[in-house]
LUMFIDREN-125790 format. One record per residue: residue in three letters; y negated, z negated, x negated of N, C-alpha, C in turn. Coordinates in Angstrom, 1 decimal. Each point is the difference from the previous one (the first is absolute). Example, Ala and Ser with C-alpha at 12.3 -4.5 7.8 and 13.67 -1.06 7.14 Angstrom:
// residues 2
+-----+--------+--------+--------+--------+--------+--------+--------+--------+--------+
|  aa |    npy |    npz |    npx |   capy |   capz |   capx |    cpy |    cpz |    cpx |
+-----+--------+--------+--------+--------+--------+--------+--------+--------+--------+
| ala |    5.7 |   -7.8 |  -13.2 |   -1.2 |    0.0 |    0.9 |   -1.2 |    0.0 |   -0.9 |
| ser |   -1.1 |    0.7 |    0.4 |   -1.1 |    0.0 |   -0.9 |   -1.1 |   -0.8 |    0.8 |
+-----+--------+--------+--------+--------+--------+--------+--------+--------+--------+
// end
This chain:
// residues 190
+-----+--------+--------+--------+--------+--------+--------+--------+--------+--------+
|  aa |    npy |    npz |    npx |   capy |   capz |   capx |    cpy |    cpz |    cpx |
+-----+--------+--------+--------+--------+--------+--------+--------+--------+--------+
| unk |  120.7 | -222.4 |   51.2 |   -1.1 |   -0.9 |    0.0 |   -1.2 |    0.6 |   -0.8 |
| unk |   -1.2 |   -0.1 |    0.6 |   -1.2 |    0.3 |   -0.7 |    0.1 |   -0.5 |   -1.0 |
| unk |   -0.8 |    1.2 |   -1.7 |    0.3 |   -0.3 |   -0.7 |   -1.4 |    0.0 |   -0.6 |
| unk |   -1.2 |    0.0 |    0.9 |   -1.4 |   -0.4 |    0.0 |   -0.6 |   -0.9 |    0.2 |
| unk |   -0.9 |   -1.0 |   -0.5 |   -0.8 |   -1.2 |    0.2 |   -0.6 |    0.1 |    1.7 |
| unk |   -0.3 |   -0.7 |    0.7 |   -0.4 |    0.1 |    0.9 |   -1.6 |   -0.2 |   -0.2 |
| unk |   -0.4 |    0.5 |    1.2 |   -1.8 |    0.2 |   -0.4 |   -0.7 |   -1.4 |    1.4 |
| unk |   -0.8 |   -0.3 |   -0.3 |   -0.7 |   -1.1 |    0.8 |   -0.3 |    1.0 |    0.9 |
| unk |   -0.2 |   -0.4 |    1.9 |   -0.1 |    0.4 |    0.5 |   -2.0 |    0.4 |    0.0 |
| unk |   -0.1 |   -1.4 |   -0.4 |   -1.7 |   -0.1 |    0.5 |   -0.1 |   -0.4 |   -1.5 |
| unk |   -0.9 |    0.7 |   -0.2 |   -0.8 |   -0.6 |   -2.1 |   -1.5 |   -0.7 |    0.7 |
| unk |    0.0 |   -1.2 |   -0.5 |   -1.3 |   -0.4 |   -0.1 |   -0.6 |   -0.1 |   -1.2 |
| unk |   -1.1 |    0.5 |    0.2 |   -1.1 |    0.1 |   -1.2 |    0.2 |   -1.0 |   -1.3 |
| unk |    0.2 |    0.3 |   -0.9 |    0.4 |   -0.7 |   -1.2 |   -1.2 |   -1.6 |   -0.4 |
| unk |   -1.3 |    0.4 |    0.6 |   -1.3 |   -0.6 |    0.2 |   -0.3 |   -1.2 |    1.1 |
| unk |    0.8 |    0.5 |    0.8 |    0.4 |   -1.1 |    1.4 |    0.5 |   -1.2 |   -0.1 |
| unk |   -0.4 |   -1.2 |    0.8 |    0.7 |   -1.0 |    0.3 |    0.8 |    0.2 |    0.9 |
| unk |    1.2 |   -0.5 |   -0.1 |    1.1 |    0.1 |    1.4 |    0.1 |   -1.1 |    0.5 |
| unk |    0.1 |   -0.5 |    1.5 |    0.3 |   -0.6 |    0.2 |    1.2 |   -0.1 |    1.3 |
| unk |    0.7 |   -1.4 |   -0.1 |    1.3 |   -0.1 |    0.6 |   -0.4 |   -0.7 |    1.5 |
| unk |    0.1 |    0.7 |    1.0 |   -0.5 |   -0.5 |    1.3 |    0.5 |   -1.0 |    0.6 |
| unk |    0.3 |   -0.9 |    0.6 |    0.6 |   -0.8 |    0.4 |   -0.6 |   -0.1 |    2.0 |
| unk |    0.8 |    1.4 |    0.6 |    0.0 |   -0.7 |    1.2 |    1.1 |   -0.8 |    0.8 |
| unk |    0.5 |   -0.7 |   -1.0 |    0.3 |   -1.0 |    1.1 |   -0.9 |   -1.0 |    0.8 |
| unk |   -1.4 |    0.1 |   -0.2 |   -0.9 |   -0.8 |    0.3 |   -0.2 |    0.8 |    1.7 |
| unk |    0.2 |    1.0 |   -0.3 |   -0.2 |    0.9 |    1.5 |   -1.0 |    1.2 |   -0.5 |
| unk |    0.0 |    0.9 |    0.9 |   -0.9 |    1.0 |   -0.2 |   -1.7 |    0.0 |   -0.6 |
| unk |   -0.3 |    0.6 |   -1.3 |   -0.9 |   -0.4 |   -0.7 |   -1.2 |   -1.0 |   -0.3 |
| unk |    1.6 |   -1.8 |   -0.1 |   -0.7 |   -1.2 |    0.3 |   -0.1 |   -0.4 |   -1.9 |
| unk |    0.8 |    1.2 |   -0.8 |    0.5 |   -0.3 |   -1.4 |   -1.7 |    0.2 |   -0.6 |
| unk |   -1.2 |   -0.8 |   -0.4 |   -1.1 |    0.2 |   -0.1 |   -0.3 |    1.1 |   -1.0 |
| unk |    0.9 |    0.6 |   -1.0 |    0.1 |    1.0 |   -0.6 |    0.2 |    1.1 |    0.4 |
| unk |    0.0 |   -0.1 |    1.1 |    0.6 |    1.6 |    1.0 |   -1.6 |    0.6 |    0.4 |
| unk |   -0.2 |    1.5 |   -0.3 |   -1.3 |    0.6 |    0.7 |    0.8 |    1.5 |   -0.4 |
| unk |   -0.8 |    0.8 |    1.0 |    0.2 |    1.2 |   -0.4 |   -0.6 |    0.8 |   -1.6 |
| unk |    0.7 |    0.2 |   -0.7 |   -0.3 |    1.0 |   -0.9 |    0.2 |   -0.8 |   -1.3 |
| unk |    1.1 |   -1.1 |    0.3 |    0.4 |   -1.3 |   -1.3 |    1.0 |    0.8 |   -0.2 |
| unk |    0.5 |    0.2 |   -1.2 |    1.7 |    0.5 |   -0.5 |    0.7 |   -1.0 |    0.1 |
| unk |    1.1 |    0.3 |    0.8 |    1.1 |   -1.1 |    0.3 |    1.0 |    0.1 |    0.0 |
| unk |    0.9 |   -1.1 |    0.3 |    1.7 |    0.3 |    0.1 |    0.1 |   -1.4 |    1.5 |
| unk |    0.9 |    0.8 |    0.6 |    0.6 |   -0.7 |    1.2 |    1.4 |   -0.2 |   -0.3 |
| unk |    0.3 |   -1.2 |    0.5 |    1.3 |   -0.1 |   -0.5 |    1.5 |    0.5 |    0.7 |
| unk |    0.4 |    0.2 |   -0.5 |    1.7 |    0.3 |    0.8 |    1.0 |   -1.3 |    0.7 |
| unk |    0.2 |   -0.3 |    0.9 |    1.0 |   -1.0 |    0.6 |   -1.4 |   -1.3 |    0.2 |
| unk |   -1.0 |    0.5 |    0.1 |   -0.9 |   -1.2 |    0.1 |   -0.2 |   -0.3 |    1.4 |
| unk |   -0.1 |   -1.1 |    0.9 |    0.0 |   -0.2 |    1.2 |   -1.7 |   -0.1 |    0.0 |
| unk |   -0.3 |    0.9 |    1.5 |   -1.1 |    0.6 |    0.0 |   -1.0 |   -0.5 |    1.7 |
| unk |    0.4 |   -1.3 |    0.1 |   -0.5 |   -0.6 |    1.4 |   -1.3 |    0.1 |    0.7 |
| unk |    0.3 |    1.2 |    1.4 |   -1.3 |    0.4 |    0.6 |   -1.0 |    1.2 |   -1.1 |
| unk |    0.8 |    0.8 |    0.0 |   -0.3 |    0.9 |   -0.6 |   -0.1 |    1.2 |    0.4 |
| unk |    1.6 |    0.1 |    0.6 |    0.6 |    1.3 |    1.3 |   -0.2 |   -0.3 |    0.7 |
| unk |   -1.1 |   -0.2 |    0.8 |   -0.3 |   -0.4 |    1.5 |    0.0 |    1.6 |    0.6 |
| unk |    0.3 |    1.1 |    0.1 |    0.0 |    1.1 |    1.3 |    1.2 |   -0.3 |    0.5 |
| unk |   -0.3 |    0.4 |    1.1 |    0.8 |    0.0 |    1.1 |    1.9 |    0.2 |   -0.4 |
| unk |    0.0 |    1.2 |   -1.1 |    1.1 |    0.6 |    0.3 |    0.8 |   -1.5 |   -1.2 |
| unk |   -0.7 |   -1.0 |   -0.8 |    0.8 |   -0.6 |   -0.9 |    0.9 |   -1.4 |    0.9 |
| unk |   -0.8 |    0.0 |    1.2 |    0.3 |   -1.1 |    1.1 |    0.5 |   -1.2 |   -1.2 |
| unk |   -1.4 |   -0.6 |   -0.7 |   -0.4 |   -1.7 |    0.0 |    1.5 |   -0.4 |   -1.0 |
| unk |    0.8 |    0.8 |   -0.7 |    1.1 |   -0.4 |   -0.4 |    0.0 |    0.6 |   -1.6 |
| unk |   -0.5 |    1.2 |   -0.6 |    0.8 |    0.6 |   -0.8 |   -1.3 |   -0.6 |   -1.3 |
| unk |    0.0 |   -0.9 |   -1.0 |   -0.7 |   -0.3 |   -1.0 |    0.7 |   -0.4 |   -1.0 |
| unk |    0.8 |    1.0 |   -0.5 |    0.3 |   -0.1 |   -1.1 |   -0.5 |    1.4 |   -0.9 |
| unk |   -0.1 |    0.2 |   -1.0 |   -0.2 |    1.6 |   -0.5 |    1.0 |    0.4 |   -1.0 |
| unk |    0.6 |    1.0 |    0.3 |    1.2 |    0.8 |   -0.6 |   -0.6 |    1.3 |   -1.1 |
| unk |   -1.7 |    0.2 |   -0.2 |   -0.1 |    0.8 |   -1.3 |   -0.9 |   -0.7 |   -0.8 |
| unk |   -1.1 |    0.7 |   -0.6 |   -1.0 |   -0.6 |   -1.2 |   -1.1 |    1.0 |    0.7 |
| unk |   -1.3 |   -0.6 |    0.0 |   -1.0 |    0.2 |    0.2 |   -1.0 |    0.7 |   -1.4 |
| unk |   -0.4 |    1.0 |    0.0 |   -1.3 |    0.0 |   -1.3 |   -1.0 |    0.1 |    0.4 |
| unk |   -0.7 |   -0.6 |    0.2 |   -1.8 |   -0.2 |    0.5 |   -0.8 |    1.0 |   -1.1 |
| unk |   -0.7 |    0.9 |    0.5 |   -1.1 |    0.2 |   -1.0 |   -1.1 |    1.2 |    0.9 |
| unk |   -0.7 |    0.9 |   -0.5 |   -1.1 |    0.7 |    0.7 |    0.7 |    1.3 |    0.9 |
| unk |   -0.4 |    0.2 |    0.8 |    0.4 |    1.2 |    1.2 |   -0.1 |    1.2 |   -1.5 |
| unk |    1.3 |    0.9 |    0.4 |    0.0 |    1.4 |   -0.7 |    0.8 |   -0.7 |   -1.5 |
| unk |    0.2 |   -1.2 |   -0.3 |    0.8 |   -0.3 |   -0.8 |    1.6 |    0.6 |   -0.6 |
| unk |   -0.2 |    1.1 |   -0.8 |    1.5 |    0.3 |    0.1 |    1.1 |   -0.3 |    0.3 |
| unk |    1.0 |    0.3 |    0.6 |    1.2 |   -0.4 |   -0.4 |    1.5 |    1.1 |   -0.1 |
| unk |    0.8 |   -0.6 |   -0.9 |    0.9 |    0.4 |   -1.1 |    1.6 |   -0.3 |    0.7 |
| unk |    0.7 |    1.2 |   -0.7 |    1.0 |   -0.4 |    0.5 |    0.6 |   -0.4 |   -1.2 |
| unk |    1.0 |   -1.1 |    0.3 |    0.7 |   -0.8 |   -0.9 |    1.0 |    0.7 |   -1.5 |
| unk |    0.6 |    1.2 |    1.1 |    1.0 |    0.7 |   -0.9 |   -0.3 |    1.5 |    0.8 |
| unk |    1.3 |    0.8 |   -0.7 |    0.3 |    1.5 |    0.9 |    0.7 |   -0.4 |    1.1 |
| unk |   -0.3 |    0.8 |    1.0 |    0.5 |   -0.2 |    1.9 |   -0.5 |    1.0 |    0.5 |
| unk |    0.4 |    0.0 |    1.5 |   -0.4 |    0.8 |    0.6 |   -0.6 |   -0.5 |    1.5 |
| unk |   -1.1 |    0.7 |    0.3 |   -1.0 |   -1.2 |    1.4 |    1.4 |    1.3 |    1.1 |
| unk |    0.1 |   -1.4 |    0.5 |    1.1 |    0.3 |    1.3 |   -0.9 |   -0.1 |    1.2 |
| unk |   -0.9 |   -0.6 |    0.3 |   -0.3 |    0.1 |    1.1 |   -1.6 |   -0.7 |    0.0 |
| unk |   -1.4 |    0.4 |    0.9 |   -1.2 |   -0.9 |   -0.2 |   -0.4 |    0.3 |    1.7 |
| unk |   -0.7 |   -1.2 |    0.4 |   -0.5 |   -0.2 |    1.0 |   -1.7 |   -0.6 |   -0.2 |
| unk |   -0.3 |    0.1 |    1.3 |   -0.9 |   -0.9 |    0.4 |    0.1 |   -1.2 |    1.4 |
| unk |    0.3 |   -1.1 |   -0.7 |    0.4 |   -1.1 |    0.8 |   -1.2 |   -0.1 |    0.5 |
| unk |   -0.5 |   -0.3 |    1.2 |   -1.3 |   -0.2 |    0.7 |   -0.4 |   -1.2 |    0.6 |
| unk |    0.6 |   -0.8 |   -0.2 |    0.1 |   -1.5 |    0.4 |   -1.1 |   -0.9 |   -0.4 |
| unk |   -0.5 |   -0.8 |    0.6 |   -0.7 |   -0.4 |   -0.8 |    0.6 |   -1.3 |   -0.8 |
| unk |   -0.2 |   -0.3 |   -1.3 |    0.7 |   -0.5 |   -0.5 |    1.2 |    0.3 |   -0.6 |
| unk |    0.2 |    1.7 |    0.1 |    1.4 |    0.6 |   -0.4 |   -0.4 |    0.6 |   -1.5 |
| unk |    0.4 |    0.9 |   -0.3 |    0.2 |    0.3 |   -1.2 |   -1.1 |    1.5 |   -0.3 |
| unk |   -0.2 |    0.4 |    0.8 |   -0.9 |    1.2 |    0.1 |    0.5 |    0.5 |   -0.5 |
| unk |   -0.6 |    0.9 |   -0.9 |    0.8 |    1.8 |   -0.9 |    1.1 |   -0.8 |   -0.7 |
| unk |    0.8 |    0.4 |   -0.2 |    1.4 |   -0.5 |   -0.4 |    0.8 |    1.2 |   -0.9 |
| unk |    0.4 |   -0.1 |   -1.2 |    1.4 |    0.7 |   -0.6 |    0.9 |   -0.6 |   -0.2 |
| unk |    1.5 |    0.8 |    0.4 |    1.0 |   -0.7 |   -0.3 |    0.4 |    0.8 |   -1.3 |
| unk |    0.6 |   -0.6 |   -1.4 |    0.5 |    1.1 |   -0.7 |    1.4 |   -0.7 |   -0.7 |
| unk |    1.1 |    1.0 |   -0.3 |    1.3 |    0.0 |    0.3 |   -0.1 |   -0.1 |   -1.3 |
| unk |    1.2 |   -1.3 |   -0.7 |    0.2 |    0.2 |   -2.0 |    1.6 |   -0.1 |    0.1 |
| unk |    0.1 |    1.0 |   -0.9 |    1.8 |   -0.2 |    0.0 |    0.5 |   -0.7 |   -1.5 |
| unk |    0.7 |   -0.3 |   -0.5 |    0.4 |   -1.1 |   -0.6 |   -0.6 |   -0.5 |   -1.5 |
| unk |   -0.7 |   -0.9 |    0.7 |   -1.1 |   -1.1 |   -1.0 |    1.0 |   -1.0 |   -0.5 |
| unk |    0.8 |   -0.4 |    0.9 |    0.6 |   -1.1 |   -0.9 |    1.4 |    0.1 |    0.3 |
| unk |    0.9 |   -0.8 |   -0.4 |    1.1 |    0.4 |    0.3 |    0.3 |   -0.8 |    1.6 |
| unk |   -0.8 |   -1.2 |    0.0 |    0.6 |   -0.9 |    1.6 |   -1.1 |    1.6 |    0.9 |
| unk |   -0.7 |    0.6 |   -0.1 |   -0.9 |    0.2 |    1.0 |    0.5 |    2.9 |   -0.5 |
| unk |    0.9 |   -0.8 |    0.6 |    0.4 |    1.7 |    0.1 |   -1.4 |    1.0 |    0.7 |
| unk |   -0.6 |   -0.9 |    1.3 |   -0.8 |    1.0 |    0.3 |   -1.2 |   -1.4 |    0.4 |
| unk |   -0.9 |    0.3 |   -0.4 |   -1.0 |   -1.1 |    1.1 |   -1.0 |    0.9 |    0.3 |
| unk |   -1.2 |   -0.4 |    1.0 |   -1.2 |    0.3 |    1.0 |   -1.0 |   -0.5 |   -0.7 |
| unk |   -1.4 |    0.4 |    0.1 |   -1.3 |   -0.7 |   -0.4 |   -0.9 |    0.4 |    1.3 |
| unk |   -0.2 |   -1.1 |    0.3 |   -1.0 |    0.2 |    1.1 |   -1.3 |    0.0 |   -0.6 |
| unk |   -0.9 |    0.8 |    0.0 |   -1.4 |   -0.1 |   -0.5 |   -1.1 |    0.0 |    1.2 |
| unk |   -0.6 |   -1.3 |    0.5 |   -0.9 |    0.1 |    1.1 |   -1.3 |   -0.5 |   -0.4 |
| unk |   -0.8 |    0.2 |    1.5 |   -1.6 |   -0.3 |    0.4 |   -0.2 |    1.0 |   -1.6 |
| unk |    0.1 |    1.5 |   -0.1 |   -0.8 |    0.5 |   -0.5 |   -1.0 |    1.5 |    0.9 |
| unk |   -0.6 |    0.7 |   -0.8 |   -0.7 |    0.7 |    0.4 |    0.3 |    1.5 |    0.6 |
| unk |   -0.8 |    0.3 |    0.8 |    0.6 |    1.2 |    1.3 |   -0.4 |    1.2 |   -1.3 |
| unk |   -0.3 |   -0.3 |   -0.5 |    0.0 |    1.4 |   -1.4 |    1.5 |   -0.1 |   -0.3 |
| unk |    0.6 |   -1.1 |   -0.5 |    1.6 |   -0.1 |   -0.4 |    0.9 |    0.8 |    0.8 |
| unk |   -0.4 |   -0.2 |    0.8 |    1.4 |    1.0 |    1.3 |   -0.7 |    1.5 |    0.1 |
| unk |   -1.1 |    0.6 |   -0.2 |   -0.2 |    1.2 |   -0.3 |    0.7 |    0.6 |   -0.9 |
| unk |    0.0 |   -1.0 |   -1.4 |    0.8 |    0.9 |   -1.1 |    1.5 |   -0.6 |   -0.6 |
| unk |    0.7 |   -0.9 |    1.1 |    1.1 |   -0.7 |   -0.4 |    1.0 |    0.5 |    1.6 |
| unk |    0.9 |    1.0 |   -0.8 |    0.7 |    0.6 |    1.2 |    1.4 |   -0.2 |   -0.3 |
| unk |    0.6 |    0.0 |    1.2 |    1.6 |   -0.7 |   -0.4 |    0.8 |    1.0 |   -0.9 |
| unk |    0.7 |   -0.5 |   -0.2 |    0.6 |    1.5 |   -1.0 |   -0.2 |   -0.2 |   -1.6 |
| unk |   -1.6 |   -0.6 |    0.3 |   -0.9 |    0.3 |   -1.6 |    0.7 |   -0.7 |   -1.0 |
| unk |    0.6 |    0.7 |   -1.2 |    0.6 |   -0.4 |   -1.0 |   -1.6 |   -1.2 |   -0.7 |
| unk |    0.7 |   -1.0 |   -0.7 |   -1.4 |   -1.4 |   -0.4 |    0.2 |    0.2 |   -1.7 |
| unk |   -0.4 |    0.0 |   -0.7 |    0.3 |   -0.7 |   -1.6 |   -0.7 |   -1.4 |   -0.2 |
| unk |    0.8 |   -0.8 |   -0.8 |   -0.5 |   -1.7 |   -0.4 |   -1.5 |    0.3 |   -0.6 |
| unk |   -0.9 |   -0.8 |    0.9 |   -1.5 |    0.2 |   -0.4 |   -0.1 |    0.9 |    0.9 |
| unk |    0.0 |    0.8 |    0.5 |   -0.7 |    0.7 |    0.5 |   -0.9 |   -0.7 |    1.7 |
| unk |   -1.2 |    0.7 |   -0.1 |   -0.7 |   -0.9 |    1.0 |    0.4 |    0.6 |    1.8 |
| unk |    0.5 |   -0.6 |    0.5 |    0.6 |    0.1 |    1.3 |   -1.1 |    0.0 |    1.2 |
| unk |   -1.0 |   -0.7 |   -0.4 |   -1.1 |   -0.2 |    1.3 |   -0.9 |   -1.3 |   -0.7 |
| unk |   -0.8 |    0.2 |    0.6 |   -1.1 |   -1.4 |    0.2 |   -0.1 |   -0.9 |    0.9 |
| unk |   -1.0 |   -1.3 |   -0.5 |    0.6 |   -1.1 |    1.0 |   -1.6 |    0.7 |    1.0 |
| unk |    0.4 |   -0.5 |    1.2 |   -0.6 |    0.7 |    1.1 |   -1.6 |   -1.4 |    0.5 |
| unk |   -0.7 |    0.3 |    0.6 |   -0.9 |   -0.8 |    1.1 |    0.4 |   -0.7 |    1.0 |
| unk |   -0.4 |   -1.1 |    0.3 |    0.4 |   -0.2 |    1.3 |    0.3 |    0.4 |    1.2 |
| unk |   -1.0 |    1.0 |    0.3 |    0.2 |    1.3 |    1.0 |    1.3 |    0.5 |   -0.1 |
| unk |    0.5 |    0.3 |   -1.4 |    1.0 |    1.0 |    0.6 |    1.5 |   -1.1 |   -0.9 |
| unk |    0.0 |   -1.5 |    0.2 |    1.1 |   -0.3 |   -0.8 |    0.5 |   -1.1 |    0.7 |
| unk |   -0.5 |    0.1 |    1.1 |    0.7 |   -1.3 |    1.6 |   -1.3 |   -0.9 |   -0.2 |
| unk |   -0.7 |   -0.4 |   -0.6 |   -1.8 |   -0.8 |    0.3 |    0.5 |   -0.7 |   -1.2 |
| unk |    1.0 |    0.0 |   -0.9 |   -0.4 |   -1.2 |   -1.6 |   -0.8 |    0.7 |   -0.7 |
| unk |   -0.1 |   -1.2 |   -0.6 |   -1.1 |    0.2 |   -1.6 |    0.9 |    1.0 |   -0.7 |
| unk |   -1.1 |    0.4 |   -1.1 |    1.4 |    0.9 |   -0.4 |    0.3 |   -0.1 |   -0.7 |
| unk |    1.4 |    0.0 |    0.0 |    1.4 |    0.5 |   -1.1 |    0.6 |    0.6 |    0.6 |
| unk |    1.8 |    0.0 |   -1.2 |    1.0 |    0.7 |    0.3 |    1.1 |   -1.0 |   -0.2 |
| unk |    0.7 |    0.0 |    1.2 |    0.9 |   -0.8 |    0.3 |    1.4 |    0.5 |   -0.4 |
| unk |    0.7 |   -0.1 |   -1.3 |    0.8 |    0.7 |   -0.2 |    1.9 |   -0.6 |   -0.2 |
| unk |    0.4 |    0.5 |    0.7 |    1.5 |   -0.7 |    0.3 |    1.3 |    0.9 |    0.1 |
| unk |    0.8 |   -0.6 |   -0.5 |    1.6 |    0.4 |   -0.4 |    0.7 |   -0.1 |    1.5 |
| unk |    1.2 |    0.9 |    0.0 |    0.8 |   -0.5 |    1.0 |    1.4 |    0.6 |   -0.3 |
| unk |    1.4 |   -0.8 |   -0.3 |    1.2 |    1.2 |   -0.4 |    0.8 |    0.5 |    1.3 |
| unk |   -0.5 |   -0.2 |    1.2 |    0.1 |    0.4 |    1.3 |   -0.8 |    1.7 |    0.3 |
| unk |    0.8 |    1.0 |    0.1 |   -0.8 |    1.0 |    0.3 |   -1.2 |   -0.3 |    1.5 |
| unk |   -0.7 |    0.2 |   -0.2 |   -0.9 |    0.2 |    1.2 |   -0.4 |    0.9 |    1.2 |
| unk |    0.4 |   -0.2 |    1.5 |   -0.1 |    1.0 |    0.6 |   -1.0 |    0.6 |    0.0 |
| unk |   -1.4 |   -0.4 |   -0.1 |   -1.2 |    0.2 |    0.1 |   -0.9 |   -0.8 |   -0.9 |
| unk |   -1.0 |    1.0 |   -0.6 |   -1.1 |   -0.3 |   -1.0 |   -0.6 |   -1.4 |    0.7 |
| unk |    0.9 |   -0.9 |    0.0 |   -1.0 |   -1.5 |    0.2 |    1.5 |   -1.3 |   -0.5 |
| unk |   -0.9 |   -1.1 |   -0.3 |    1.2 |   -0.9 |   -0.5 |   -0.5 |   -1.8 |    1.0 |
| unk |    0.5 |   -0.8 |    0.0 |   -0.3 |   -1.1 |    0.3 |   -0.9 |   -0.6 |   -1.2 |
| unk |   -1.4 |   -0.1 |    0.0 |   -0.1 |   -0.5 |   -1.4 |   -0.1 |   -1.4 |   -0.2 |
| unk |    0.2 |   -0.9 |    1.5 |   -0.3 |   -1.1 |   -0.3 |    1.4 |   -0.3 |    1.7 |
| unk |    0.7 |   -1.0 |   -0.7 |    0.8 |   -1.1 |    1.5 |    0.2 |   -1.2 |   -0.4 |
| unk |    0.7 |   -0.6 |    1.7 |    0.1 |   -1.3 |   -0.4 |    0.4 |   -0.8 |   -0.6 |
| unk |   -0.6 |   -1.1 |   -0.4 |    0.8 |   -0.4 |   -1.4 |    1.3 |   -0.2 |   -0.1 |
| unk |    0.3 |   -0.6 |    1.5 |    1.3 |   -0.1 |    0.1 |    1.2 |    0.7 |   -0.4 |
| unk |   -0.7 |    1.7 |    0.1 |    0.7 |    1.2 |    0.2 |   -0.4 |    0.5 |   -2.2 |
| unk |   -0.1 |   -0.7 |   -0.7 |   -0.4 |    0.8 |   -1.2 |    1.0 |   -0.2 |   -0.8 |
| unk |    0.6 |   -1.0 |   -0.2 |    1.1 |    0.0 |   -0.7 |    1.3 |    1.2 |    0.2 |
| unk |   -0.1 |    0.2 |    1.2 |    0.8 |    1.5 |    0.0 |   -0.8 |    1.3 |    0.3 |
| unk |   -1.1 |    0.2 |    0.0 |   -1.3 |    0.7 |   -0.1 |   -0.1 |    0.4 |   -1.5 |
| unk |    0.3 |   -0.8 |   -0.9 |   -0.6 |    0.3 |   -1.7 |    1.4 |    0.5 |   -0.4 |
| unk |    1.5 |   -0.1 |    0.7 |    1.2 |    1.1 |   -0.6 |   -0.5 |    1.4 |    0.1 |
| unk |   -1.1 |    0.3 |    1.0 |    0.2 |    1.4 |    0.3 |   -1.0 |    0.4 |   -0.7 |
| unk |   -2.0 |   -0.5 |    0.5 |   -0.8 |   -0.3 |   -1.2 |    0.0 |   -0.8 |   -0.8 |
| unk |    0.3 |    0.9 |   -1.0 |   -0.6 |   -1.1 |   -1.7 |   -0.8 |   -0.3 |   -0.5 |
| unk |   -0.8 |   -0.7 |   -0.3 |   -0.8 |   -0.3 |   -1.2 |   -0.5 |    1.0 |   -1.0 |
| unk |   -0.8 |    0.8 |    0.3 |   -0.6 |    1.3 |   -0.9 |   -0.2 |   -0.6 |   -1.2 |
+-----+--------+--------+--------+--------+--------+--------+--------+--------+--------+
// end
């Protein structure tokens, strides 16, 4: 078991207001929502009319990570030591855009090996985040990306657990609610 504190993925500015988003109202109806507010999105929050592309087919609103809202180029951090197993560019709209997956081996004792999915960040991230790449806790992994290149959201980093190895650098980040109660054994609650 890690015998290191874990590091926040995303630091916001010590000077900042944070605020806690609440879309369950639907896609940016929470009147606190604009681009370039520091924020938190919630985990297991039901998220209606939100996922409207094509590929979510009108069903999947529930959210299985945590959101951090803040400015494009926004660092982000890896939690602990790991190793990035695999990064993509999901091109969907509405998917995940530049994406790392990075591999931690035993953080706790229930969680022998888990996944961190880090998405919608920046096409600089996957230039200098290559599979293989040994990570240290804190160290900066990539930035949160533009809309251009992070599936069309505002920007953050959408960041999520899974103790399911993954075939491919992408995760479910949101299903139906029906389907979450056994959806949150495999993702946890970061």
């Amino acid at each position: 078991m890690s015998d290191r504190p874990f590091h926040p993925v995303f630091v916001f500015p010590k000077e900042c207001a944070r605020v806690v988003f609440d879309f369950s109202l639907g896609d940016g109806k929470d009147p606190r929502f604009a681009e370039g507010v520091w924020g938190l999105g919630r985990y297991a929050e039901r998220r209606p009319g939100v996922y409207t592309a094509p590929q979510y087919g009108n069903v999947r609103d529930t959210h299985l990570g945590i959101d951090f809202f803040g400015p494009v180029g926004t660092p982000v951090h890896s939690f602990a030591d790991g190793i990035i197993e695999s990064t993509a560019y999901n091109s969907l709209l509405q998917d995940y855009g530049n994406t790392i997956m990075v591999r931690y081996e035993d953080l706790l004792p229930d969680w022998p090996l888990v996944w961190a999915l880090y998405g919608h960040l920046s096409a600089e991230t996957l230039n200098r985040s290559k599979p293989g790449l040994r990570v240290e806790t804190g160290s900066v992994l990539g930035w949160v990306g533009n809309r251009s290149e992070n599936g069309g959201w505002s920007p953050h980093l959408h960041f999520q657990l899974t103790l399911k190895r993954p075939d491919v650098c992408d995760l479910p980040w949101a299903v139906a609610f029906s389907e979450f109660e056994q959806a949150r054994l495999i993702y946890p609650d970061p």
